[in-house]
C-alpha positions as CSV (number, residue, x, y, z in Angstrom):
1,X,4.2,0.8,20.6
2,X,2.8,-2.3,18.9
3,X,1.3,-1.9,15.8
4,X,-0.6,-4.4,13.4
5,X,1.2,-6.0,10.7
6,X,-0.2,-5.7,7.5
7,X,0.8,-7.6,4.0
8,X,-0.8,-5.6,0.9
9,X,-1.1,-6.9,-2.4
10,X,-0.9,-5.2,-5.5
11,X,-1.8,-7.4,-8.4
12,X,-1.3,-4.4,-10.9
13,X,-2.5,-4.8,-14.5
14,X,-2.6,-9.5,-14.0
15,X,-4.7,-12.1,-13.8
16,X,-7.6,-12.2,-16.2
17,X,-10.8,-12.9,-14.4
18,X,-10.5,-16.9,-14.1
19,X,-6.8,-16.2,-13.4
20,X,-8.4,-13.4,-9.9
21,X,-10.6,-15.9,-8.6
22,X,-8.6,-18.9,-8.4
23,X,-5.4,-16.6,-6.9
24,X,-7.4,-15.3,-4.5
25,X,-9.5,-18.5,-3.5
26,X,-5.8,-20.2,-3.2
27,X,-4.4,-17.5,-0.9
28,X,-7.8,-18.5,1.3
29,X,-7.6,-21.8,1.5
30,X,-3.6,-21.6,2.4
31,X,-4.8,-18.6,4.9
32,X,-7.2,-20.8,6.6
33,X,-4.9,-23.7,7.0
34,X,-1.6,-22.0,7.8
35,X,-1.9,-18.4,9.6
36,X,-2.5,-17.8,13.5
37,X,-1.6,-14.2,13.4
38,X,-3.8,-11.5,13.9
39,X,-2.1,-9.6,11.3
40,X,-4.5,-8.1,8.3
41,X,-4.0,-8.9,4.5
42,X,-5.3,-6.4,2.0
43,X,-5.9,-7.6,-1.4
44,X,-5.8,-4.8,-4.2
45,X,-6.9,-6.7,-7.9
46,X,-7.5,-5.1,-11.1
47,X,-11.3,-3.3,-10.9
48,X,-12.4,-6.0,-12.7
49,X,-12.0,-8.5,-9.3
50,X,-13.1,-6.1,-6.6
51,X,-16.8,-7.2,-6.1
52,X,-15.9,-10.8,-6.7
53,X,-13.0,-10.9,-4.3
54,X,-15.1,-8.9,-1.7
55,X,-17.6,-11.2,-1.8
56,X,-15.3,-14.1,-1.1
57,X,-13.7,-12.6,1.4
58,X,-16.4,-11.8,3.8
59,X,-16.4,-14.6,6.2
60,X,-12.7,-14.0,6.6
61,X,-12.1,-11.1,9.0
62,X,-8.2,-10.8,8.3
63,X,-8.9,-10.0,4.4
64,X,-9.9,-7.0,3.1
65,X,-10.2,-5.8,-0.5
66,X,-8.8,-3.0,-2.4
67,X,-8.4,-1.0,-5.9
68,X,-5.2,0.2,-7.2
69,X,-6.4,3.6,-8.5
70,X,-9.4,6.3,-8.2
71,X,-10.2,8.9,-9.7
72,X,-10.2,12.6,-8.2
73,X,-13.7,13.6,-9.5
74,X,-16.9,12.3,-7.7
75,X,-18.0,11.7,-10.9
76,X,-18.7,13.2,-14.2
77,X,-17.2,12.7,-17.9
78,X,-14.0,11.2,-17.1
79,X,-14.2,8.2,-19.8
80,X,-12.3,5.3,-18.3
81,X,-11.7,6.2,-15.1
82,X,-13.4,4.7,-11.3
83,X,-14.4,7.0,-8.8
84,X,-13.9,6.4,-5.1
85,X,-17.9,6.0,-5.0
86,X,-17.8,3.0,-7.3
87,X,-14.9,1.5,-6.0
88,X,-17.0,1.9,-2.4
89,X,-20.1,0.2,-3.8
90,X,-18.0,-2.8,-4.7
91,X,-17.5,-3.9,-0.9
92,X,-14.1,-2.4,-1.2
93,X,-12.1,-0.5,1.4
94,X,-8.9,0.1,0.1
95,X,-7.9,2.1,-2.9
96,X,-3.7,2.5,-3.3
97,X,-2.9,6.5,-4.2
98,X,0.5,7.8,-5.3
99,X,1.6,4.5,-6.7
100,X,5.1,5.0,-8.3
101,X,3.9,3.9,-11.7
102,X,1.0,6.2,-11.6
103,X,3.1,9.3,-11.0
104,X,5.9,8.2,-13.7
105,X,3.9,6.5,-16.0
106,X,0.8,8.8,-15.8
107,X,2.2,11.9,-14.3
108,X,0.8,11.9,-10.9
109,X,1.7,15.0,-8.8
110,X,1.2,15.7,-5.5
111,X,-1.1,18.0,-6.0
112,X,-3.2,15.4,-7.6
113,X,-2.8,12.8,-4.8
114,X,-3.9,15.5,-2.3
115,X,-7.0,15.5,-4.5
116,X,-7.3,11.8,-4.5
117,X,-7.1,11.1,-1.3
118,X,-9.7,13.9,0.0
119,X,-12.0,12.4,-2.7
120,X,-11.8,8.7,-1.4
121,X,-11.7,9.5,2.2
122,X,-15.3,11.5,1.1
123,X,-16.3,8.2,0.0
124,X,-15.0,6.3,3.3
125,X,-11.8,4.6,1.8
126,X,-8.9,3.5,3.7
127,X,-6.2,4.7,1.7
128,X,-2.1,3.1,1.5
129,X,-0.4,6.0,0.1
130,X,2.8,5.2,-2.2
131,X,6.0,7.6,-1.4
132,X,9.9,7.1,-2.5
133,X,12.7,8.5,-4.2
134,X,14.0,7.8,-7.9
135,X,17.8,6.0,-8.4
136,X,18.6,9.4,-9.8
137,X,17.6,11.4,-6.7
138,X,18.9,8.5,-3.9
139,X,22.1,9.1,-5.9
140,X,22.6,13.1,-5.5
141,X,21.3,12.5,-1.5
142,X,17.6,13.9,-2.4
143,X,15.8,11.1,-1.0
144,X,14.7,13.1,2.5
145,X,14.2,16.3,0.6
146,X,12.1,14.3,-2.0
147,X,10.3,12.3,0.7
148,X,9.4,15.3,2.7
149,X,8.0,16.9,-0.3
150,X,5.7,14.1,-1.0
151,X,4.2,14.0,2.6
152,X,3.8,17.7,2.8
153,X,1.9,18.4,-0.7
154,X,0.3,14.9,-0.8
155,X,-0.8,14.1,2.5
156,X,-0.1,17.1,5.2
157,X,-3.1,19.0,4.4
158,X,-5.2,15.9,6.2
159,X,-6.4,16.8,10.1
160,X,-5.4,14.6,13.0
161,X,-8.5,12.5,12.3
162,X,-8.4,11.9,8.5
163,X,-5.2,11.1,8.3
164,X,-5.9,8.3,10.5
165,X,-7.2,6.6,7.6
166,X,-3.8,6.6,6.2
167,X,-0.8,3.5,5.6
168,X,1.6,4.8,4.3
169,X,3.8,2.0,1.8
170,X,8.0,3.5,0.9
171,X,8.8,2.4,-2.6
172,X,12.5,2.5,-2.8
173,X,12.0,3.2,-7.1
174,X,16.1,2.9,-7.4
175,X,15.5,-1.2,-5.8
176,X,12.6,-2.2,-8.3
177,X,13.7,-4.0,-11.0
178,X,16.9,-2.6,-11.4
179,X,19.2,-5.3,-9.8
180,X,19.9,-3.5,-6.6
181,X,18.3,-4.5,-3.5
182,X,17.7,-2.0,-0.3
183,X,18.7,-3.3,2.3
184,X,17.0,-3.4,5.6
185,X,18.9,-1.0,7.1
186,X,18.4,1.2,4.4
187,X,14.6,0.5,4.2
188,X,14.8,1.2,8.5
189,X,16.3,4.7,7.6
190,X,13.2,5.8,5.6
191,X,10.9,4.4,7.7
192,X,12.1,6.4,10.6
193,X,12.2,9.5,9.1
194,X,9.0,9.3,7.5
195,X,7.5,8.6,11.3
196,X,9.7,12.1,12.6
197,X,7.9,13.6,9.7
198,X,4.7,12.6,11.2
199,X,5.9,13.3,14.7
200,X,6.4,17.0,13.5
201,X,4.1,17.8,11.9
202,X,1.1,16.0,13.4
203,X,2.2,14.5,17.2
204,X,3.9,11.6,18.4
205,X,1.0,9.3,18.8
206,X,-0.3,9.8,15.5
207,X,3.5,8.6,14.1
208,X,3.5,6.1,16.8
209,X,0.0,4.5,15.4
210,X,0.8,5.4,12.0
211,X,1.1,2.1,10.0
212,X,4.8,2.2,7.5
213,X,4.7,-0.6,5.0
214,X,8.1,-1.3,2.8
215,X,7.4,-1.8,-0.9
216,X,10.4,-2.9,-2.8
217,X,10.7,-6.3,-4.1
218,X,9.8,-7.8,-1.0
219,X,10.0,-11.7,-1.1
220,X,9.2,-14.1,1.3
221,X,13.4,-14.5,2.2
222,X,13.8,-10.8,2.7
223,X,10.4,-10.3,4.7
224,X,12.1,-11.5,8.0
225,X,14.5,-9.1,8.4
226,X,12.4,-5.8,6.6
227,X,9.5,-6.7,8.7
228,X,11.6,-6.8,12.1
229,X,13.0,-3.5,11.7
230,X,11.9,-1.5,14.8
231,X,9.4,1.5,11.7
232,X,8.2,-1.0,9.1
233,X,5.1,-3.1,9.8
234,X,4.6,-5.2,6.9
235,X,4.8,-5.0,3.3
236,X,3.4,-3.7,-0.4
237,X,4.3,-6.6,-2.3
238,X,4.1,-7.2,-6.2
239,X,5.4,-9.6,-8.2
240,X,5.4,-11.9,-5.2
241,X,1.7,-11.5,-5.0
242,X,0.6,-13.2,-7.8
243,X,2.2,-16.6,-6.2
244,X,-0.1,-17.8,-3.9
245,X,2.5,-20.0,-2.2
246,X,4.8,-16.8,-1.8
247,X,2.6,-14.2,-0.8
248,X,1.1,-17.0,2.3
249,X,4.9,-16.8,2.8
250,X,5.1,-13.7,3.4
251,X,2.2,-13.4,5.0
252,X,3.3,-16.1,7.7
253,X,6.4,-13.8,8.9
254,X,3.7,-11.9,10.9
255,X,2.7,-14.7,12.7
């Protein structure tokens, strides 16, 4: 099965709005000039960006915008918060759910993300849901039983053809910013049973279609051998993101 690569990035809270437009109009011009791939590059900017970078991106096939974060209401008096409709009416068609930093930082359950993703796929968003396992719980051996909790309260609800709609990104939490570093055998593992857990629960040729993207501290000198492994199809990449010349990097692995 050959599946599209795709590169994600997650800008999380950077980049002022100067700051957005000349990233983005950088990762273009380097795009233009330097990828022959087919493979497709998702954008996901602070909510301030979206309608900017969707704008800019519409002559470029390959590019497609999305938002970090939606709220589970359709609306209603939620101060602060986006809802999937608004995100929508930006010419986005992403939106990230289940981000590891949304459910530690701002309690996320899976019970919520369920309710997050039925609201954006309402509202016709493609969704890259965030799953992985703490350095605490990779320690005692929890990371399949954690795992396999997060796919079947968060996503396993979802019909054949709604979860078609899915990407699914790992975050190995123990390998961000803590000095350790997966390694791609290790990111293979998860990968491969998060597609059986697909295969069981759904059918083969939805796990065979489904997209798998590794997100822990991917770089452009570790995205050779992650995005060769046999289950993982491109990346969710942060900090690397935010360098044009690195993200085009790792972009260019795919080609």
């Amino acid at each position: 099965m050959i599946r599209r690569k795709i590169i994600a990035a997650n800008w999380k809270m950077n980049e002022d709005y100067d700051q957005g437009i000349k990233l983005f109009s950088t990762v273009i011009n380097l795009m233009d000039d330097e990828i022959t791939g087919d493979q497709q590059v998702i954008v996901c900017p602070p909510f301030i960006h979206l309608h900017s970078l969707a704008e800019l991106s519409k002559n470029h096939l390959q590019i497609s915008i999305g938002a970090q974060n939606a709220h589970q209401a359709e609306s209603g008096a939620y101060t602060g918060e986006i809802s999937a409709r608004m995100i929508r009416s930006t010419g986005a068609e992403y939106v990230i759910l289940g981000h590891s930093e949304r459910r530690l930082y701002f309690n996320e359950t899976n019970e919520l993300i369920a309710k997050k993703i039925d609201t954006a796929l309402l509202n016709t968003l493609n969704i890259i849901c965030c799953v992985g396992e703490s350095k605490k719980e990779r320690e005692a051996g929890q990371q399949f039983e954690v795992l396999k909790k997060q796919l079947t309260e968060g996503l396993f609800h979802l019909d054949e053809m709604q979860f078609a709609h899915l990407t699914i990104a790992y975050e190995p939490i123990w390998a961000i910013g803590t000095g350790v570093t997966a390694t791609a055998a290790q990111a293979q593992e998860i990968h491969q049973f998060i597609r059986q857990q697909i295969n069981t629960r759904y059918n083969e040729q939805i796990a065979d279609n489904i997209i798998l993207l590794y997100g822990g501290s991917c770089n452009p000198k570790n995205a050779v051998e992650l995005f060769y492994q046999k289950d993982i199809d491109g990346g969710l990449i942060g900090g690397a993101s935010l360098k044009a010349r690195d993200f085009v990097d790792i972009i260019k692995v795919c080609n």
